[in-house]
Structures are given as C-alpha cells and as structure tokens.
C-alpha positions as CSV (number, residue, x, y, z in Angstrom):
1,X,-117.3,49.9,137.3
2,X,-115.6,46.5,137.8
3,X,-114.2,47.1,133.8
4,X,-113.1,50.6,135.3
5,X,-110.5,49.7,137.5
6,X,-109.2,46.5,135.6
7,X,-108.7,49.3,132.6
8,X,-107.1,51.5,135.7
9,X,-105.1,49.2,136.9
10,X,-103.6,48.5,133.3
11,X,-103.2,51.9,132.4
12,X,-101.0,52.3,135.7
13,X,-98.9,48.7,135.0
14,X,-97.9,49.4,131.5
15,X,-96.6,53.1,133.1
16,X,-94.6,51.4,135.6
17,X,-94.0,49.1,133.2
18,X,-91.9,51.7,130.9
19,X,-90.7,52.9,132.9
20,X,-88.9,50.3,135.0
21,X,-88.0,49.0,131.2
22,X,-86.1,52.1,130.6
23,X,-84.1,52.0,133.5
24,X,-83.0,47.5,132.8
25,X,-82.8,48.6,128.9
26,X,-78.9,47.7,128.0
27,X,-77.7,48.7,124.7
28,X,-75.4,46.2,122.8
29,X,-75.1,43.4,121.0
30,X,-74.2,39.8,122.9
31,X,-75.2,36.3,122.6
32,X,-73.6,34.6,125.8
33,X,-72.6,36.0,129.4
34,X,-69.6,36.6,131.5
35,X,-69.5,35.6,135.2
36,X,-66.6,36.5,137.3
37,X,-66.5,34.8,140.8
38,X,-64.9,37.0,143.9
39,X,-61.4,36.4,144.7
40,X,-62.0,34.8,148.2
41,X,-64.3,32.3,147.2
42,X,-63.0,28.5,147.5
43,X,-62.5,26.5,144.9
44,X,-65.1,24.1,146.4
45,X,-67.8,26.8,146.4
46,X,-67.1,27.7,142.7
47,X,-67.4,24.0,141.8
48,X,-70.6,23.8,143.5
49,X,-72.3,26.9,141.3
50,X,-70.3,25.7,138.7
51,X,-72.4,22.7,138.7
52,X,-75.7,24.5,139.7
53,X,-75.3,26.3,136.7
54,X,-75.0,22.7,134.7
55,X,-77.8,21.3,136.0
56,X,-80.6,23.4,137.2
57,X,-79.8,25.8,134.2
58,X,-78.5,23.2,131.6
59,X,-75.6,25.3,130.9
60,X,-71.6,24.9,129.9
61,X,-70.0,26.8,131.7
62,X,-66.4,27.4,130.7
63,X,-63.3,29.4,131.5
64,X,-62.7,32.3,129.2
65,X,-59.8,31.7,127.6
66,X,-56.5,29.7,129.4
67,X,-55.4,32.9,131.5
68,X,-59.2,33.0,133.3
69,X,-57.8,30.6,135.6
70,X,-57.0,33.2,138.3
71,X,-59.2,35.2,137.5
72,X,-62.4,32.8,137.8
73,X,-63.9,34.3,135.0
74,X,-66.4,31.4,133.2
75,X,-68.5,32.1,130.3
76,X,-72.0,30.5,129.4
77,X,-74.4,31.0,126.0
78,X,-77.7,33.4,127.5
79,X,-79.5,35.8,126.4
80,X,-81.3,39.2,128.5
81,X,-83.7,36.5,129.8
82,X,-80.9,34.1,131.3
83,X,-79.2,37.2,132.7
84,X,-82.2,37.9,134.9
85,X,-82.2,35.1,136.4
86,X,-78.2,34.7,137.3
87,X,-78.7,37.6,138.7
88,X,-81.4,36.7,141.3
89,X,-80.5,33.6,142.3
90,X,-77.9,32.3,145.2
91,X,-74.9,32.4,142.3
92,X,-75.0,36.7,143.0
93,X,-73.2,36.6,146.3
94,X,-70.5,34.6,145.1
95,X,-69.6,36.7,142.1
96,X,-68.1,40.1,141.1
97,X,-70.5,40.4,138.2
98,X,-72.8,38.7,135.5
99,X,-72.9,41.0,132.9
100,X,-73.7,40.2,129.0
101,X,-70.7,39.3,127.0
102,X,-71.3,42.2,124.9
103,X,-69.4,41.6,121.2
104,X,-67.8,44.6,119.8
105,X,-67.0,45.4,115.9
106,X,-63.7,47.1,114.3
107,X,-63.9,50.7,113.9
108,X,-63.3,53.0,110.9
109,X,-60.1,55.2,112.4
110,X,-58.5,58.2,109.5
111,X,-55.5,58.4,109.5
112,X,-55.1,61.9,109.9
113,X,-52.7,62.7,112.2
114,X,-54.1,65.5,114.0
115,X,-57.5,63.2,114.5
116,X,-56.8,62.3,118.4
117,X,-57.7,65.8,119.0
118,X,-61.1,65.5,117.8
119,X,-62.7,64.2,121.1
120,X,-66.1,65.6,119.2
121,X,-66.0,63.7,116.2
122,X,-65.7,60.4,118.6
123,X,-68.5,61.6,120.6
124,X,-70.8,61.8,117.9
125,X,-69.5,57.9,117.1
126,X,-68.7,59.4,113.9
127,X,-66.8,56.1,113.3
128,X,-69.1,53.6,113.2
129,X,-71.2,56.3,111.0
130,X,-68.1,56.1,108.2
131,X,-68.6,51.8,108.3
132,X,-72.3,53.0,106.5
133,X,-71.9,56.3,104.9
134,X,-69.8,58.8,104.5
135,X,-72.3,61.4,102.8
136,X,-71.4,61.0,99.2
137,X,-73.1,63.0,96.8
138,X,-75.1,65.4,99.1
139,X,-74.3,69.7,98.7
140,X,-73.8,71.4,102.3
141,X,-74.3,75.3,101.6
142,X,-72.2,76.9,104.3
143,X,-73.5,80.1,104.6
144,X,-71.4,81.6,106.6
145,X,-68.0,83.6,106.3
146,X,-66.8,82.5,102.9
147,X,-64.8,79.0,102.8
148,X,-61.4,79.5,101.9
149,X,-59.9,76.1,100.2
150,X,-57.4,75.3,102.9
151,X,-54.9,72.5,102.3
152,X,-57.6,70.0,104.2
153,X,-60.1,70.5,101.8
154,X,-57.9,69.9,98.7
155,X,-59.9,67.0,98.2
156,X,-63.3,67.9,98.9
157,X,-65.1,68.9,96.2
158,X,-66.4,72.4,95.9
159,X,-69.7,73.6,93.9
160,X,-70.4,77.0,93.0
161,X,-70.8,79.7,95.8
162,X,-71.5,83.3,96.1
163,X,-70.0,86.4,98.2
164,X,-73.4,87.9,99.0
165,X,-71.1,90.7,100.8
166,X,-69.2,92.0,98.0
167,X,-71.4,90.8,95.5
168,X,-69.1,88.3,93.5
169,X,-69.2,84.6,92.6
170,X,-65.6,83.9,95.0
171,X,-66.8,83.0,98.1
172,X,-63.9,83.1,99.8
173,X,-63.4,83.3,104.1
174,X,-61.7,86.4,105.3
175,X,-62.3,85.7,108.7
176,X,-61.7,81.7,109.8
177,X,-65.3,81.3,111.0
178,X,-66.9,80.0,107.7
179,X,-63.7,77.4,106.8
180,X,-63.4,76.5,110.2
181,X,-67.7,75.3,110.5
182,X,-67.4,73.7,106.8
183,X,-64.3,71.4,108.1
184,X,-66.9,70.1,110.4
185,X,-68.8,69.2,107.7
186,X,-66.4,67.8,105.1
187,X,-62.8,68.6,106.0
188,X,-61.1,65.8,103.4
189,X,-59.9,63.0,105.6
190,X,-57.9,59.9,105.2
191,X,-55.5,62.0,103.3
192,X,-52.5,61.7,106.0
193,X,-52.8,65.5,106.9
194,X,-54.9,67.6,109.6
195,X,-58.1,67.0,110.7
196,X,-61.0,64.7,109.7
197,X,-64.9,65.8,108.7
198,X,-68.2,64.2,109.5
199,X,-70.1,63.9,105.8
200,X,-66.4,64.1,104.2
201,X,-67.1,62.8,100.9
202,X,-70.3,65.8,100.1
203,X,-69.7,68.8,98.5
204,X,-69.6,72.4,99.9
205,X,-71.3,75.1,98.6
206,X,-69.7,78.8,99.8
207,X,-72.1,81.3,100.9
208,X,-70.3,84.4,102.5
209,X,-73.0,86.5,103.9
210,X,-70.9,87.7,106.4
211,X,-68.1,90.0,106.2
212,X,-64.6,89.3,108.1
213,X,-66.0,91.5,110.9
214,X,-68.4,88.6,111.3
215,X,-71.3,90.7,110.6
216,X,-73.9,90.5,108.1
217,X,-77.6,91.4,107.1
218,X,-81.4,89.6,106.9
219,X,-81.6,90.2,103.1
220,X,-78.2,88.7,102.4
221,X,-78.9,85.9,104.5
222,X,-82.5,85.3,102.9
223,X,-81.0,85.2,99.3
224,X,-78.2,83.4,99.9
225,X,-80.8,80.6,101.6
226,X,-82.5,81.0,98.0
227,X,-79.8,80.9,96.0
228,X,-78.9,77.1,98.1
229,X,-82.1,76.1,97.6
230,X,-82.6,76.7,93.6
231,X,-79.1,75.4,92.9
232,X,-79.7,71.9,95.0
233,X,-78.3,72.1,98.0
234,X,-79.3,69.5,100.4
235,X,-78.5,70.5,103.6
236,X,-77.9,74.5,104.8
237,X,-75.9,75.1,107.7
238,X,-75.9,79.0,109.5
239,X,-73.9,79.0,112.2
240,X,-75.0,82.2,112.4
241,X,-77.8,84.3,114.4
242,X,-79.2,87.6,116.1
243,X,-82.2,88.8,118.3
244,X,-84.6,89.7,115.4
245,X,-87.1,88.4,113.9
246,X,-87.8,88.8,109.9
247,X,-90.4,88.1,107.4
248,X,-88.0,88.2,104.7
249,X,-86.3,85.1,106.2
250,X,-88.6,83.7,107.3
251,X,-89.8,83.3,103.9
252,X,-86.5,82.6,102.4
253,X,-86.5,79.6,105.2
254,X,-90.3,78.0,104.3
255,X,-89.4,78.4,100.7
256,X,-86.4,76.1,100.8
257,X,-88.0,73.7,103.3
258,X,-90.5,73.3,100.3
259,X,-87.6,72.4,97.8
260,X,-87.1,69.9,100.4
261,X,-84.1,71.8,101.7
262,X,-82.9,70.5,105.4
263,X,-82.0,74.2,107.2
264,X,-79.7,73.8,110.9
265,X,-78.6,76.7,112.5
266,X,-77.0,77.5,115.9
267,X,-78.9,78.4,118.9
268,X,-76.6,81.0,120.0
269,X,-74.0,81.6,122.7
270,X,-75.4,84.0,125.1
271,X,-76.8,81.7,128.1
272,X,-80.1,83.0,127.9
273,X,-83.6,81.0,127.8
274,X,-84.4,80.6,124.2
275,X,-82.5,80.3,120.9
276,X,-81.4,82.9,118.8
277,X,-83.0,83.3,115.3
278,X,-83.1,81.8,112.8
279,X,-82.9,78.9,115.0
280,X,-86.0,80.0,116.6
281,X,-87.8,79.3,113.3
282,X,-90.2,77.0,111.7
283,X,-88.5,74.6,109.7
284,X,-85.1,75.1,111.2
285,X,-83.3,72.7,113.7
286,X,-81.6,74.7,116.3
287,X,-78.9,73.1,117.5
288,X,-77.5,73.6,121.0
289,X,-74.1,72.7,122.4
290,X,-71.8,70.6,124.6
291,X,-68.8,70.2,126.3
292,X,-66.3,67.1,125.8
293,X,-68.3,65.8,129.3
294,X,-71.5,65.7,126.8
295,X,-73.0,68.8,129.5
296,X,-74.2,72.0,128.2
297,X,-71.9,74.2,127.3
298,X,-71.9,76.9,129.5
299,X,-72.5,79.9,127.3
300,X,-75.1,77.9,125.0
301,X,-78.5,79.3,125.0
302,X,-81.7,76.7,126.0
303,X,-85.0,76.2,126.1
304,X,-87.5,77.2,123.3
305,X,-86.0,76.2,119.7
306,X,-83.6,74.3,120.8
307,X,-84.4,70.9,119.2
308,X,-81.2,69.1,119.7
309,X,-77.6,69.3,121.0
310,X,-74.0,68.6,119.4
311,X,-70.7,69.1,120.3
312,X,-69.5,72.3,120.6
313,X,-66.5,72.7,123.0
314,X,-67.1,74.8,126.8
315,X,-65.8,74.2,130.7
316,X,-61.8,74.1,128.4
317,X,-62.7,72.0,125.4
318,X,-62.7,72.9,121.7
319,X,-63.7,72.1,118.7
320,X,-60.6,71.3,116.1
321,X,-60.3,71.9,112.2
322,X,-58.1,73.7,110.0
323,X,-58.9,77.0,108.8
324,X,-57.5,80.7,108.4
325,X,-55.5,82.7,110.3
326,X,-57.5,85.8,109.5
327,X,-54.1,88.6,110.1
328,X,-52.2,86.2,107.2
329,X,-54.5,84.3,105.4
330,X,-52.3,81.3,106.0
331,X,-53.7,77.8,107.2
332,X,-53.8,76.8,110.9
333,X,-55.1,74.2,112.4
334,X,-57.5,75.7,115.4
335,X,-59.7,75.2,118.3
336,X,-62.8,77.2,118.0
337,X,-66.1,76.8,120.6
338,X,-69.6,78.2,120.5
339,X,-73.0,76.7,119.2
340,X,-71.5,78.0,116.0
341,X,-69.3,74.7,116.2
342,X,-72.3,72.1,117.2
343,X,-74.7,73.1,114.3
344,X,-72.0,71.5,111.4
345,X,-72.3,68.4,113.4
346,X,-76.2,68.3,113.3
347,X,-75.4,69.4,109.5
348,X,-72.9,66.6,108.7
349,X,-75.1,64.1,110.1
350,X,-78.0,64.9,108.2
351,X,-76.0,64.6,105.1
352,X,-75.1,61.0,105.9
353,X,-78.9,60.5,106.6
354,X,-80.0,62.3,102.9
355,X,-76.8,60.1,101.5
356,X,-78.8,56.9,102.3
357,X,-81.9,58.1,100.6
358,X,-83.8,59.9,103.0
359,X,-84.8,62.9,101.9
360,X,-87.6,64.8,103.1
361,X,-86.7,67.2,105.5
362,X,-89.9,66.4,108.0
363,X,-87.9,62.7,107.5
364,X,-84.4,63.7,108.4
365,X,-85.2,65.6,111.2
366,X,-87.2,62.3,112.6
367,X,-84.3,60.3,112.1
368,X,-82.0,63.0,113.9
369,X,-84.5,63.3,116.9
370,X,-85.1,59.2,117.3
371,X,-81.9,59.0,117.1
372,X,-80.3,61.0,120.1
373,X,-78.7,59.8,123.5
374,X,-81.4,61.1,125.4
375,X,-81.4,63.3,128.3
376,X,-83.6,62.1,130.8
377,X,-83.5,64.6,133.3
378,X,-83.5,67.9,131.4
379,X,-86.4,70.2,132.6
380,X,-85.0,73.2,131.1
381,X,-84.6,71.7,128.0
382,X,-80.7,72.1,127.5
383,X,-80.4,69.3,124.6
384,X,-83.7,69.2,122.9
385,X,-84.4,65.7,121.8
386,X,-81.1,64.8,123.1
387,X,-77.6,64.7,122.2
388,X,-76.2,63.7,118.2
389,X,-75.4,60.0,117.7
390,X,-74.0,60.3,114.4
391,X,-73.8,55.9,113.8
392,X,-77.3,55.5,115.5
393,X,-78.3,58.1,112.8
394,X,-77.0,56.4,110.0
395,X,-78.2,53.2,111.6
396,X,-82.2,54.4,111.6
397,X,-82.1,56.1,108.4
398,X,-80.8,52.8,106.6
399,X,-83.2,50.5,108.3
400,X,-85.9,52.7,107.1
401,X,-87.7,52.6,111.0
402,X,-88.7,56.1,110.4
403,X,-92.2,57.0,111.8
404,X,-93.5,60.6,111.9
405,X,-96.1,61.7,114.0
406,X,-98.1,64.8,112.4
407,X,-99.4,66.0,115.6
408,X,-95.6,66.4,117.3
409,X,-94.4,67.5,114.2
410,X,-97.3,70.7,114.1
411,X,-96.4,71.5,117.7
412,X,-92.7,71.9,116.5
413,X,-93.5,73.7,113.4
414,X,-95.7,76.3,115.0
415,X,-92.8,77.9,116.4
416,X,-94.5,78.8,120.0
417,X,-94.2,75.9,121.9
418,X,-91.3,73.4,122.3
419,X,-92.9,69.7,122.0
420,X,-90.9,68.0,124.9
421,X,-92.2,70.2,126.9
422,X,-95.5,70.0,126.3
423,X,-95.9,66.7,127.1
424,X,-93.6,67.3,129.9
425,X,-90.5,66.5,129.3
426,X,-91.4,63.2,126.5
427,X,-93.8,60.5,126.4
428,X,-91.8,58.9,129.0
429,X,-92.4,61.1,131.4
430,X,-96.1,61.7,130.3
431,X,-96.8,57.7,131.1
432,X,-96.2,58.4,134.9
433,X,-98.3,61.4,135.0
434,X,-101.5,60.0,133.2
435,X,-100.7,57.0,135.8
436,X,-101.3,59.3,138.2
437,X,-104.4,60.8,137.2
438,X,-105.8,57.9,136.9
439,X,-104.6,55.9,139.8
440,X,-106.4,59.1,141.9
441,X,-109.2,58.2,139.8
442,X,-109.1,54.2,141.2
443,X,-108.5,55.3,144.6
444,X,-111.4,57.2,145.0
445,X,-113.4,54.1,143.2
446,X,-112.3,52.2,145.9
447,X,-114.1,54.6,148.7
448,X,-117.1,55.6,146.0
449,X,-119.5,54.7,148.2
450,X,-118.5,57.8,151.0
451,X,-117.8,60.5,148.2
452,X,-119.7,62.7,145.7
453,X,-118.4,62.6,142.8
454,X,-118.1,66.3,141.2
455,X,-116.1,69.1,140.3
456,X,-114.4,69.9,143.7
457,X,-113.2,65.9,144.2
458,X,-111.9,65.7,140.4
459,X,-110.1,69.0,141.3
460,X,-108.3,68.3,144.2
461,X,-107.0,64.7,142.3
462,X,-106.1,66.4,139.7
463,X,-104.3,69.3,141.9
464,X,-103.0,66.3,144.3
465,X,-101.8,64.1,141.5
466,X,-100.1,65.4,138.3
467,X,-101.3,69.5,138.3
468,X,-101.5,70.6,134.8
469,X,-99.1,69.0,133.7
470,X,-98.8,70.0,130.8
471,X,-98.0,73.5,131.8
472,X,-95.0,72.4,133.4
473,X,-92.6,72.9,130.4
474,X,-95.1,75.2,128.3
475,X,-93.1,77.4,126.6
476,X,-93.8,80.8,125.3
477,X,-90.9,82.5,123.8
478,X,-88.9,85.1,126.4
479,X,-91.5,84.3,129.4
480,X,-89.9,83.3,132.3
481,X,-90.2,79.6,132.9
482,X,-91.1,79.1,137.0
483,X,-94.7,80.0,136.7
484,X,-95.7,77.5,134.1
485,X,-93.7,75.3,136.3
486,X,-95.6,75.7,139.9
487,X,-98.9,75.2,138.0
488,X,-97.8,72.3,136.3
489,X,-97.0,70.6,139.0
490,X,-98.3,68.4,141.6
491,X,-98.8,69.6,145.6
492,X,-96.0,67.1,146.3
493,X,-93.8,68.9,143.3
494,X,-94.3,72.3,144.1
495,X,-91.1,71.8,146.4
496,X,-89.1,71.4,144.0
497,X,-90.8,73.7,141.0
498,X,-89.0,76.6,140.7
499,X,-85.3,74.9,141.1
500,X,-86.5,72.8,138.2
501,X,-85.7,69.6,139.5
502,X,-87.1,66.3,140.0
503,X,-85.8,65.7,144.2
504,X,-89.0,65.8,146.1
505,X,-89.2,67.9,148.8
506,X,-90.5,65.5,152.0
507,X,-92.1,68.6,153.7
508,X,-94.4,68.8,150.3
509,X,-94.0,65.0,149.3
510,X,-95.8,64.1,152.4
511,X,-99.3,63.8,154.4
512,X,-98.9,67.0,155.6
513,X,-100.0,69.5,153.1
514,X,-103.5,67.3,152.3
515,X,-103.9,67.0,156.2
516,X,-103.5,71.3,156.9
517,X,-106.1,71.2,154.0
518,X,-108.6,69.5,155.5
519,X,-108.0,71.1,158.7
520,X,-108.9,74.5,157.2
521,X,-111.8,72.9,154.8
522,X,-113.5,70.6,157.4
523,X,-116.1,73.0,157.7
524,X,-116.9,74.1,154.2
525,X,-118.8,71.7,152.4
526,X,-117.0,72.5,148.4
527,X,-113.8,73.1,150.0
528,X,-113.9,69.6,151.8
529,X,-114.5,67.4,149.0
530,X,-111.7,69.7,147.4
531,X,-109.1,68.5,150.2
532,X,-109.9,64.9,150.1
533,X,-109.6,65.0,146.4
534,X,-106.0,66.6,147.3
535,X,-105.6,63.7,149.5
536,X,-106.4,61.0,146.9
537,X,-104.0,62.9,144.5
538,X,-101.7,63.0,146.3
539,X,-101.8,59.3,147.5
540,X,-101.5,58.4,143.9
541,X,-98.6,60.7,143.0
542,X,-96.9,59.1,146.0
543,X,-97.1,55.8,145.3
544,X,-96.7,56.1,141.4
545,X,-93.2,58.2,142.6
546,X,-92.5,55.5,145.0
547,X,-92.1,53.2,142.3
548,X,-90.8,55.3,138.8
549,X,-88.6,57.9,140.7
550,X,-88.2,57.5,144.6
551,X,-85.8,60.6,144.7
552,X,-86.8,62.5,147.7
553,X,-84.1,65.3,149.5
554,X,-82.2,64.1,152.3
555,X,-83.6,60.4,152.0
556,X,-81.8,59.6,148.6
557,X,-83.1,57.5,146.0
558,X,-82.9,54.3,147.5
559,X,-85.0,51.7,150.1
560,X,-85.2,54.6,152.3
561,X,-87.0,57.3,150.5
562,X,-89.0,54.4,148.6
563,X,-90.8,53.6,152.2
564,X,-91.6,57.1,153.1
565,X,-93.2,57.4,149.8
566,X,-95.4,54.4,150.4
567,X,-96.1,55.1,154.0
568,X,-97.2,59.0,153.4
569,X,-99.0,57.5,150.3
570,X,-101.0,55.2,151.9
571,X,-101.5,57.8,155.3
572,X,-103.2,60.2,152.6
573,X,-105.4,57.5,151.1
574,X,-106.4,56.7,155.0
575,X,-107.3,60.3,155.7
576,X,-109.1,60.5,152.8
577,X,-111.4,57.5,153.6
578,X,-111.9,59.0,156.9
579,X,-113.1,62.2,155.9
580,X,-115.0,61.0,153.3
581,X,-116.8,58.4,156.0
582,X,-116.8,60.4,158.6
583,X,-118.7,63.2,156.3
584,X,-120.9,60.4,155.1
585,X,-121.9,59.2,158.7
586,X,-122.5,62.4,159.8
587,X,-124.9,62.7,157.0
C-alpha cells in the first residue's frame, strides 16, 4: 500500500507539474537577460543590486547600450534557470521587469504593394515560413469555381485542369470564388504588383465543379477529386460544402487519401454545431475560421470535424487577393470572408510541409496539428487543434519531430467522434482529471481503515472527482452537446456545464453539495458510503483545481479563490473521515 500512494503521489506531481509548466513555458530564443530598474529608485540602491548581482550571482552586469543611462536598463548573460531566480529574490521590488533578452531574426517581406492589407498572411507568420520554403514543386488542385489567370498569377505556373461543369479542359472562373481561394494558395508574389500567396512558388491545378451561380453536384465533385488524384496532385483544396452525405465522395475522398493525396476543405459558414461535408469526412481536414483578433469567426460552424482553424476574415475583417469581378470579367483586387477563405491557408501550408519532403497525408496532417497556437480554453471546440502557424509548420516538418500516434489518429479517422474531445479537451487537460481520480483514490487510503472499499465508495470518487470525463466533449454528430457535458463532469463542474465554461460555480465548488448528501444518505447503508465517496471526490477535485485552475465566479482567479478551494477541499476530506469513523464506531 505504502508503493500505492508514493505511485499516487507521483501521478498527481507530474499533473501539476504540466501543468504549472505550461502556464512558465516562454517561447523564444535568448541567451542573456534584460533588467530595467524603476524610475524612483536611487542611484545608491541600484549600485547596491548592481553589486549583489556581481557577487552573489557572479554576473556582469552592464548598461544596454550608451542611451540606457536614464533608462537604468542593465543587461546580464542567463538563461530560463537564472531568470527564475532574479525574479524571486529582493532585486524584484526594485525593478520594472526581468524579462529574457529575447533575440529576434530579419523577416522575408514581398514587395507587393498591396501586401499591408494581408493582416492573414502575417497571422499565419507566413514570413518566417518563406525564410524555409516557399512550396516549390507541389500541385494544389483548386476545385472550386474555375481559376481564371488574373494578372497576379502571371507567374504562377498552371498544370492542366478541367471544367467538370461544362465538360471542357478550360477551367476557367466565372464567378471570383475559385481565383480568389487559389490566390491564397499561390497568388505570384515578389512581382511588385497585388497581393502575395502562401505556397507561391506550387502549381495550380483548375477544377471547376461549380458553376458561376456557385453551385455544383456530388458526382462532379467526386471525379474531379479523381481526376487530382491520378494526375498528381499533392494537396486538394474544396472550399466548398453542403448538408449531405455521399457514398460517391466519400469514395472519391478514401481513394485519393490512398494516392497519398492531402484533401482540406471548409467547415462551412452557417454557425451551427458541426462541419459541413465534405469536411465532416474521414480523411479530410476541416478547417474552421477566424477573425483578424485570431477569435472564431462569427458565422463559422464548430465542433465535430473541425480539426483546425485559419484565417478567414469576420467581426469587419477580410480576406484579400485578386480575382474577378464576375459582371466584367476584369481583375480586382477583393476582400472576401467565409471558411471558404481559411481552408487555402490550411492548403498552402501543407504544401510547404509536402515541399520539404513530407509526404504522407497521416504525416502532414501531424505536422499541421503539432504545430498550432493552441486554444486552451475551447470546450466547444471552435479551433480544433488550434490555430495555423504557417513558420512553426515549416519549422516541424524540416526537423523531422514528427510522431504519430495510431490510436488518435483512428479516433479522428472514424469520423464519429472528435479526438480533443474525447480526452477532454487534450492531454493537457486529461493530466488534471486522472490526478483527480486518483488523488480521491489516496485520500480514501489515507482513512482505509474506517471505509469499505466497494462499488458505492469508488462511485461517489469517481462522481465527486472528475465524472466521466470523458463524456464531457463526446461528440456524436448533430446531438446537442450539454448532456454529454453534465455527465462528464464533476459535482463541483456541474455549475458551470451547460455554459461550457471552465469558472467554478462556489455554490457547487464547495462542501455543500457532499454535506446535503450525507444528510439525506446518513441512514442508508449503500447510499452513505456513496456520499462520502462524493466527499473524497470532491476534496480531490478541489484541491487539484486549487492548484491547475483556481477560477471560481465572483472570487477571480487569484489568492482569493485559491484559499476557498483549499479550505472547502480539505472541509470535505474532514467530513468524510467523520462519517466514515463515526459509521465505523458505531459499528
């Protein structure tokens, strides 16, 4: 038993461990740091840490540069290591900040003149993507509304297309929707004109399955995901979808997965809880969308087979590239929004990632997912895996730190249940839960010798701790989402269940609910062991909440909210033990 709670005790550590990591995790590059004393400290005092920092530390300290002077900005050499300690000792109420030096690199800028206006491409970090790879020699099949070659894609090269429509080998746009998503992709850049592209030195393949009324049919759409996949395209983007779902495409879809075909298409733009298809498929990365603010845009659709999220203009914002006017067939350089304008992103990333020689799609779509700014808090599952990082991407896929985990990868590719969700909401958050569980688990351990152990006790832990938690983002497609919710959740979540969010309710977060329990259970013998399970739960899920996320309403997230945490944590853990011995002397 003694083995038991050592392994208990660990299990709970590393959770806390992660995640107290993620939240002290700073990104960037430095090798020294920066300390800036406050304006209204004396000379004298500054001398004094000045020579603290020389010999308790063994540091240099120096002024930044000859105009630090009135600033009282010094530098020293430190790493992440160094910085933790600056910033706990006496030297933290003197100054404005210790913060790491961070050292920053030039940036690949077009010089298109019209590229200011692309707030999306620099959200993406598109950038620092171009420094590695600018997606040479991969085929991106639009299949869309034709492409029409616009002066800014004079220089991208073109490979044969088809107008699935009208049944002829010009592919050409009649409506502005199809040029407008393949200047995402590759509109020709550095060519002091327009716009720029993400993957702007691949090659487009036209696909017009839609006619200039936007509108187009399953069978067209199947063949012309065919014809991309026997005449090598690498990367199919169908900004493009509809309520239905189809055999026909869906074979069209596994068959070109199998060539090794990456397929991303958009998740649609009618608010509603799930993607449209043929997002919604197997072997298809639906792509959802954002505003300039990086928020979901609000007419994007969420939740199940939405796998990850890209600009795509909302709340005022747009996404820019030149296309037709459809009235003159004339250029114009215009703002579109809609998911229809996130999936190129998604699209033009993964064609830098195939560029660098990863090619599987199972590969690619790691390397897209791994390489997201996550969304921690995102219970409805707005971004998927998070939002595009187009450099990161590039970054990953060149190192070659690709791992792929089969198991995730047949949760995704079932097409029923969306994989963050299942472990609610990422490993991350799954860490805390299981320390839960088992920290419910150690606490009744530590009062084993008042309580049977059996199905009622494990119960009520499990009910007090963590719920089934897994549950609390299962996903079945078109169900409403609150009932999954409440019975994946804990009795201190249910407060906050159906909202969706993650501030605690104190009336639920509290003693109170395990107390009224064993008020109405005293006298039955199941239903008693039942509540002081409930309390032990609860205890731990409490005190694990205290410490990972110590967000409860009215009491913030701070000291304050922290202590009331601990204090109904440990008041549930005492009227467990008092039940539990009390029962026991009675017996």
């Amino acid at each position: 038993m003694r083995k038991l709670s050592i392994l208990c005790l660990f299990c709970i550590s590393i959770g806390f461990a992660i995640f107290n990591f993620q939240g002290l995790a700073t990104k960037g590059e430095f090798d020294s740091l920066v300390i800036d004393f406050k304006e209204n400290i004396s000379a004298t005092e500054i001398d004094r840490q000045l020579q603290v920092l020389t010999e308790q530390y063994h540091l240099a300290p120096r002024l930044n540069s000859q105009f630090s002077q009135s600033e009282q900005t010094y530098t020293v050499k430190g790493d992440r290591s160094l910085l933790d300690k600056l910033r706990g000792s006496s030297l933290s109420q003197d100054v404005e900040a210790i913060e790491p030096n961070y050292i920053y690199h030039a940036t690949v800028a077009p010089n298109d003149p019209q590229y200011s206006k692309q707030w999306h491409l620099h959200s993406i970090h598109a950038e620092r993507a171009w420094e590695d790879n600018r997606g040479k020699g991969i085929v991106v099949a639009i299949i869309d509304t034709g492409v029409s070659k616009v002066p800014d894609l004079a220089e991208t090269e073109f490979v044969k297309g088809y107008d699935f429509v009208n049944d002829k080998i010009n592919a050409d746009d009649d409506n502005g929707h199809g040029t407008h998503v393949a200047g995402t992709v590759a509109q020709s850049t550095n060519n002091n004109y327009g716009v720029a592209g993400i993957a702007y030195e691949s090659k487009i393949m036209p696909l017009k399955v839609l006619s200039g009324s936007g509108g187009g049919t399953i069978s067209d759409i199947a063949e012309a995901i065919r014809f991309a996949a026997d005449n090598k395209a690498d990367v199919i983007n169908m900004s493009l979808g509809g309520g239905g779902e189809s055999q026909v495409m869906k074979d069209a879809i596994d068959y070109a997965y199998r060539k090794g075909v990456v397929i991303i298409a958009a998740a649609g733009n009618e608010n509603n809880n799930s993607a449209s298809y043929p997002a919604r498929y197997a072997h298809v990365i639906g792509v959802a969308a954002t505003d300039a603010q990086g928020d979901r845009a609000e007419f994007s659709n969420y939740g199940a087979g939405v796998d990850i999220s890209a600009p795509g203009g909302g709340h005022g914002s747009k996404i820019w590239q030149e296309t037709i006017d459809p009235e003159t067939n004339l250029p114009m350089l215009a703002g579109f929004q809609g998911t229809s304008m996130a999936a190129p992103h998604v699209a033009g990333v993964a064609a830098l990632i195939k560029s660098t020689g990863v090619t599987a799609p199972e590969e690619v779509f790691a390397v897209l997912q791994q390489s997201v700014r996550k969304v921690e808090q995102d219970p409805q599952n707005f971004y998927g895996a998070g939002n595009l990082d187009a450099a990161a991407a590039v970054k990953l896929a060149q190192t070659g730190k690709i791992s792929i985990n089969d198991f995730f990868r047949w949760l995704r590719d079932n097409g029923y249940l969306n994989l963050r969700f299942w472990i609610d909401g990422g490993a991350i958050a799954l860490l805390p839960k299981l320390a839960m569980v088992v920290g419910s688990y150690l606490l009744a351990f530590l009062i084993r010798a008042y309580v049977p152990f059996g199905l009622p006790l494990w119960s009520g832990m499990l009910a007090g701790s963590s719920g089934l938690f897994f549950l609390k983002g299962f996903y079945i497609f078109d169900l409403p989402q609150a009932p999954f919710r409440i019975l994946g959740s804990s009795i201190p979540e249910l407060g906050n269940a159906i909202a969706g969010n993650n501030t605690l309710n104190p009336a639920f977060a509290s003693v109170l609910i395990p107390l009224g329990l064993l008020v109405v259970c005293w006298s039955m013998p199941q239903g008693k062991w039942f509540a002081v399970g409930t309390s032990l739960g609860v205890a731990s899920c409490l005190l694990v909440s205290a410490v990972v996320a110590p967000n409860v309403w009215l009491l913030g997230d701070e000291w304050i909210a922290r202590s009331f945490l601990v204090l109904n944590g440990l008041l549930c853990f005492g009227l467990a033990r008092f039940a539990a011995r009390g029962d026991s002397q009675t017996v």
